[in-house]
C-alpha positions in Angstrom: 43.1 28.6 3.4 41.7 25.1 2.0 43.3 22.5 3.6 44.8 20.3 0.7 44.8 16.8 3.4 42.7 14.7 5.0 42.9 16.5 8.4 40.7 18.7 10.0 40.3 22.0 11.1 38.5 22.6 14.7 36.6 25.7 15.4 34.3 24.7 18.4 34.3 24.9 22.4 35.8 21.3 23.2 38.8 19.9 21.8 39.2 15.9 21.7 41.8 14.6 24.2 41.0 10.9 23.8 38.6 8.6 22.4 38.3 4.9 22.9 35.6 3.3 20.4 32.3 2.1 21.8 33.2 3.6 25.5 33.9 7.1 25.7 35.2 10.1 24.2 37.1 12.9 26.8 37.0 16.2 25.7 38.7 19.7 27.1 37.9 23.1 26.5 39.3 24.4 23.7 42.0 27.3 24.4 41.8 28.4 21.1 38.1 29.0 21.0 37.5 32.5 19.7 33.4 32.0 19.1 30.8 33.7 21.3 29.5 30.5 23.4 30.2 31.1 27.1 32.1 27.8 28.3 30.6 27.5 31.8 32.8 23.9 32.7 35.9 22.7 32.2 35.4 19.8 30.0 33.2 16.7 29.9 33.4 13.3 29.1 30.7 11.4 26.9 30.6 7.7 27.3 28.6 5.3 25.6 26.0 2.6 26.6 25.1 -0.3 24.8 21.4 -0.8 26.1 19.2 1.2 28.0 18.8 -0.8 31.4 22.8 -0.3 32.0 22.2 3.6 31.0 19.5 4.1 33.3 21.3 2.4 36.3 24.4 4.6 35.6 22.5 7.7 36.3 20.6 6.6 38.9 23.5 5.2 40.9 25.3 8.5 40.0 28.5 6.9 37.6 27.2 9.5 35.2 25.5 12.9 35.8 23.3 13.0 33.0 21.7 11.0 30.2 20.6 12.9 26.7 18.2 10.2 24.3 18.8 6.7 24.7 16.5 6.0 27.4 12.8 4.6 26.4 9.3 6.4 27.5 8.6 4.0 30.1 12.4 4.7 32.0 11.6 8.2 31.6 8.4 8.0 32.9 9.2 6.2 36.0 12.4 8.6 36.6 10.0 11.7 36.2 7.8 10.0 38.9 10.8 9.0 41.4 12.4 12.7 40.5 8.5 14.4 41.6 8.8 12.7 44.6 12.0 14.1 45.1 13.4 10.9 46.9 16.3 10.0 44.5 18.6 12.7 43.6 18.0 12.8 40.3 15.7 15.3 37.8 14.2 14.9 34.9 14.2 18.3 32.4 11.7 18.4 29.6 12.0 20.6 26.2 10.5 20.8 22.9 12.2 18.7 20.3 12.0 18.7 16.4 12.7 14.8 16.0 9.4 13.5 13.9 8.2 10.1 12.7 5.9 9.3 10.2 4.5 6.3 8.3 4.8 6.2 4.7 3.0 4.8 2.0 4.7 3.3 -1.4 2.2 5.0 -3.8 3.1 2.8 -6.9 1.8 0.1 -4.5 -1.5 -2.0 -5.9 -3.4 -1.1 -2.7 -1.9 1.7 -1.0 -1.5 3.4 -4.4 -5.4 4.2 -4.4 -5.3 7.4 -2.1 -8.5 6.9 -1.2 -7.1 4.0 0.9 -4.5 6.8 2.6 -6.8 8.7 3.6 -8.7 6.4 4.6 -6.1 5.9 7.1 -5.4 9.2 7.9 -9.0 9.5 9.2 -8.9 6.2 11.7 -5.1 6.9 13.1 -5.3 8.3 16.5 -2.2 9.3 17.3 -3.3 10.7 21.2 -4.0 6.9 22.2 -1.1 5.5 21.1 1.1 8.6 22.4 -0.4 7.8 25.8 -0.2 4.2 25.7 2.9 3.4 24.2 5.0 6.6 24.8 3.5 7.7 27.9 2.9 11.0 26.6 6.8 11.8 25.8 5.7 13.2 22.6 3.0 15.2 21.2 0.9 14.5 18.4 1.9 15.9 15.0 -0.8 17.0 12.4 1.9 18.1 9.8 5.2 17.3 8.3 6.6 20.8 9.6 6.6 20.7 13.3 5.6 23.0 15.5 7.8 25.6 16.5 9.2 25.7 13.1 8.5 28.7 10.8 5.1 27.6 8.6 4.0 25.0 10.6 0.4 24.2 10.0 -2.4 21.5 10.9 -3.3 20.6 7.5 -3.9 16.9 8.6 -5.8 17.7 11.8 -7.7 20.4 9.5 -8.8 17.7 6.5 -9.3 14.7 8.5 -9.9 15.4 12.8 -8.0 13.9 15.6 -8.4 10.6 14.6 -10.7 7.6 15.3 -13.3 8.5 12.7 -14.7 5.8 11.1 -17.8 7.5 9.0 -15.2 9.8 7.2 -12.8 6.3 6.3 -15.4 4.4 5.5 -16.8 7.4 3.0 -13.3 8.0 1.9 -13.2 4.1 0.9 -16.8 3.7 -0.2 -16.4 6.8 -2.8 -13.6 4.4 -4.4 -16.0 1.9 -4.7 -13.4 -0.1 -2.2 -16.8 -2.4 -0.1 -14.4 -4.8 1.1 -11.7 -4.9 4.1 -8.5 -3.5 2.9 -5.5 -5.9 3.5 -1.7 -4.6 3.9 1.4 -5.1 6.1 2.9 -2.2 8.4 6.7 -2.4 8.2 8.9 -1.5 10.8 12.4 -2.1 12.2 12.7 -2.3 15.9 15.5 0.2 16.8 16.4 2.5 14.5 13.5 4.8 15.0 12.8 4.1 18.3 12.5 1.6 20.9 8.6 2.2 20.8 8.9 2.2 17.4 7.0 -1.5 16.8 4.3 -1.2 19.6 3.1 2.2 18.1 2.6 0.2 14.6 0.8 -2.3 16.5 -1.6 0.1 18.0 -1.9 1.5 14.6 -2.9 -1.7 13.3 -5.2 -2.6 16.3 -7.1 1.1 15.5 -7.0 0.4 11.8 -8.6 -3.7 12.1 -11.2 -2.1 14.9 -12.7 0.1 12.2 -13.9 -3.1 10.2 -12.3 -1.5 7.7 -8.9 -2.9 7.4 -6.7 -6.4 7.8 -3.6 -4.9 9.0 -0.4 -6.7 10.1 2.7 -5.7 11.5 6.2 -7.0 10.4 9.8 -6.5 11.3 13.5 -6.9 10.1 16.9 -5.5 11.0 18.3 -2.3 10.1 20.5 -3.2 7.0 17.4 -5.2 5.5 14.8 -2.6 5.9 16.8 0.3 4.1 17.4 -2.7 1.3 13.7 -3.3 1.1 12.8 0.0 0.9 14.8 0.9 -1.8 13.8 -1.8 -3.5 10.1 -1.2 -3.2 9.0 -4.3 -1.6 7.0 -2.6 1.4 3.6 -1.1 1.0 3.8 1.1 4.6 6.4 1.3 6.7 7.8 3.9 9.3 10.2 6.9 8.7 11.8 9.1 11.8 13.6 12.0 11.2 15.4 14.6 12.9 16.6 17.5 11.3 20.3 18.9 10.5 19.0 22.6 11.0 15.6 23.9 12.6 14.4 25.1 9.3 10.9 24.1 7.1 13.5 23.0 4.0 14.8 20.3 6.5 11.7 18.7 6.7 10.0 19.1 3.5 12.9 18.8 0.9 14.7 15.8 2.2 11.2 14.2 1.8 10.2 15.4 -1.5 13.0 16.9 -3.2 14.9 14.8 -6.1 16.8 12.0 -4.7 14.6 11.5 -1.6 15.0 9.7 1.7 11.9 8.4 1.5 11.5 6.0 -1.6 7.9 6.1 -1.7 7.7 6.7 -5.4 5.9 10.5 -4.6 6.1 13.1 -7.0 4.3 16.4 -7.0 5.3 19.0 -9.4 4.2 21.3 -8.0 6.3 20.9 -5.0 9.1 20.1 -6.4 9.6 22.7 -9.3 7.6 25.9 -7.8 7.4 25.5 -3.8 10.7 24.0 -3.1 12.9 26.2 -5.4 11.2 29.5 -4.3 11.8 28.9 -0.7 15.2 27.8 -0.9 15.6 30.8 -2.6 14.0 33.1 0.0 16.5 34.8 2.9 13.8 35.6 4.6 12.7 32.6 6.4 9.1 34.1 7.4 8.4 34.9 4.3 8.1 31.8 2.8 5.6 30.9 5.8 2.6 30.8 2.7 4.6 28.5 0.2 5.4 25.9 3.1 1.5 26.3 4.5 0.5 25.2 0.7 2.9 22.5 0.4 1.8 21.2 3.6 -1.8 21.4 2.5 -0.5 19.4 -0.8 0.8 16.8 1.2 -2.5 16.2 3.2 -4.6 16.0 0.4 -2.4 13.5 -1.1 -1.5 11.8 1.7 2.0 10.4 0.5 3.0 10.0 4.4 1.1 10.9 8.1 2.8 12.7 10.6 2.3 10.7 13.5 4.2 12.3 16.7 7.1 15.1 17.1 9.3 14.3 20.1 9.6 16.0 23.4 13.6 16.1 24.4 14.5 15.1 27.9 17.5 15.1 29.8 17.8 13.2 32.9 20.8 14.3 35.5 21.7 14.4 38.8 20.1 17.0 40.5 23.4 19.1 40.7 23.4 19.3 37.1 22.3 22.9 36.3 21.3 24.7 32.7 19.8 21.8 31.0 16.7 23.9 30.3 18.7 26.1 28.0 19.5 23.3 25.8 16.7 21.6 24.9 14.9 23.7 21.6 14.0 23.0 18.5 17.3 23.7 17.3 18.7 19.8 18.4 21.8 21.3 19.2 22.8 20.3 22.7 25.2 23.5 23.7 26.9 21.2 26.5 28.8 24.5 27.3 25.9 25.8 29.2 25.7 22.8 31.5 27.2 23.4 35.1 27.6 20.8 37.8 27.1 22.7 41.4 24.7 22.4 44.6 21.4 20.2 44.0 19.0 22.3 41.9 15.5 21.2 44.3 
């Protein structure tokens, strides 16, 4: 029956033994689980690190036996390296992800609000440079605001406006506008809640923007707190989003951004999205058939250009090389089934 208060009814694997706050949670397996999971361990506990240098140490001195998010692009790359030389007892597993970032543009703004200026930019941005450089190829270019691997997933971006690094097609896109001279505007960003890479990719961004001729692009920053204040407040022209989703679904990553009340605070409203597209695939059991309504909203966005998809995110998991069944958690689905995970002989 509803509980009538404040406690909580548990359903899952693990049962919570102990927590202490800001160092680690121990958890059991739950005797009373009656679900379908198979529990292939006998508990686990999480801890928590505070920086990335002190979590990268702890797995490869072996305090911990694995490490899922929290470590940059350039730890993982160098632990892939050391793990394919197979000299350090550690390995580095690699899935698809569903975690995407893009940058968004504030459309009421008096420069960015001309969408000839977006997609301007969508033509110049080349997002497989700045994966390279900055991420080190931990995540793969995203031409859409559904990612792939989700049902309906398109390349509408990739489709209208290349790969990136064309400056004919900007300076066409701008010159129709009547826009002749450079276009000035500030990226925003905050350093860590999207990712630690998070400001060097706007950087790049601005670097490709300014080499065009085209643009005068600079890059600012502020905390956390600040930047959701700002946002809200509409004081930023462009500025970064990252999402990941609740459930692997197209609605998670299409009405959260355009739906009423949404995350974004860009000031974007399409009609057609919200009162047709969204409320007929919500409606729909049948996830693949809605495949057509999310290809056309896609489309809608590209034309538009309220936001660019910049990168989705590869998942990694770096363990011990004893640590076995990692590669059955990492999907699109983002739900890390630490029940599958077994610790036994070394793996190479």
């Amino acid at each position: 029956k509803l509980r009538d208060d404040s406690k909580a009814t548990g359903s899952g694997p693990y049962k919570l033994d102990s927590y202490e706050a800001g160092k680690e949670a121990v958890f059991s397996v739950n005797g009373d689980y009656q679900g379908s999971a198979e529990i292939l361990n006998s508990g686990m506990t999480m801890k928590f690190f505070g920086d990335e240098p002190t979590l990268k140490k702890a797995v490869e001195d072996g305090s911990v036996d694995l490490a899922y998010r929290g470590l940059d692009s350039a730890d993982i790359a160098s632990l892939q390296s050391s793990s394919i030389a197979g000299d350090t007892g550690i390995q580095v597993v690699e899935g698809t992800g569903a975690e995407v970032q893009h940058l968004v543009f504030n459309v009421e703004d008096p420069v960015v609000g001309n969408k000839a200026v977006r997609r301007a930019v969508a033509y110049l941005i080349d997002r497989k440079a700045f994966i390279r450089d900055v991420y080190q190829r931990t995540a793969s270019p995203l031409y859409s605001i559904v990612p792939a691997g989700i049902t309906g997933h398109n390349t509408a971006f990739f489709d209208r406006y290349g790969e990136g690094g064309d400056k004919a097609g900007a300076q066409a896109a701008l010159s129709q506008a009547g826009i002749t001279d450079k276009v000035s505007f500030t990226l925003w960003a905050t350093p860590v809640r999207f990712g630690p890479g998070t400001v060097a990719e706007l950087k790049a961004i601005a670097k490709q923007l300014n080499d065009s001729g085209l643009f005068d692009v600079d890059v600012k920053t502020t905390d956390a707190d600040q930047y959701a204040k700002d946002i809200e407040a509409g004081k930023y022209a462009v500025y970064v989003r990252g999402w990941v989703p609740d459930y692997p679904d197209p609605d998670n990553f299409t009405a959260p951004f355009f739906g009423d009340g949404n995350v974004l605070g860009n000031n974007y409203v399409n009609k057609k999205i919200t009162d047709e597209l969204l409320p007929r695939t919500a409606a729909e059991a049948g996830r693949a058939a809605t495949s057509t309504d999310f290809e056309d909203l896609q489309n809608a966005v590209a034309d538009d250009v309220p936001i660019i998809p910049l990168w989705q995110g590869k998942q990694y998991v770096v363990s011990r090389d004893n640590i076995n069944g990692l590669e059955w958690t990492l999907d699109p689905s983002t739900v890390f089934r630490f029940w599958e995970i077994q610790k036994g002989v070394p793996t190479s």
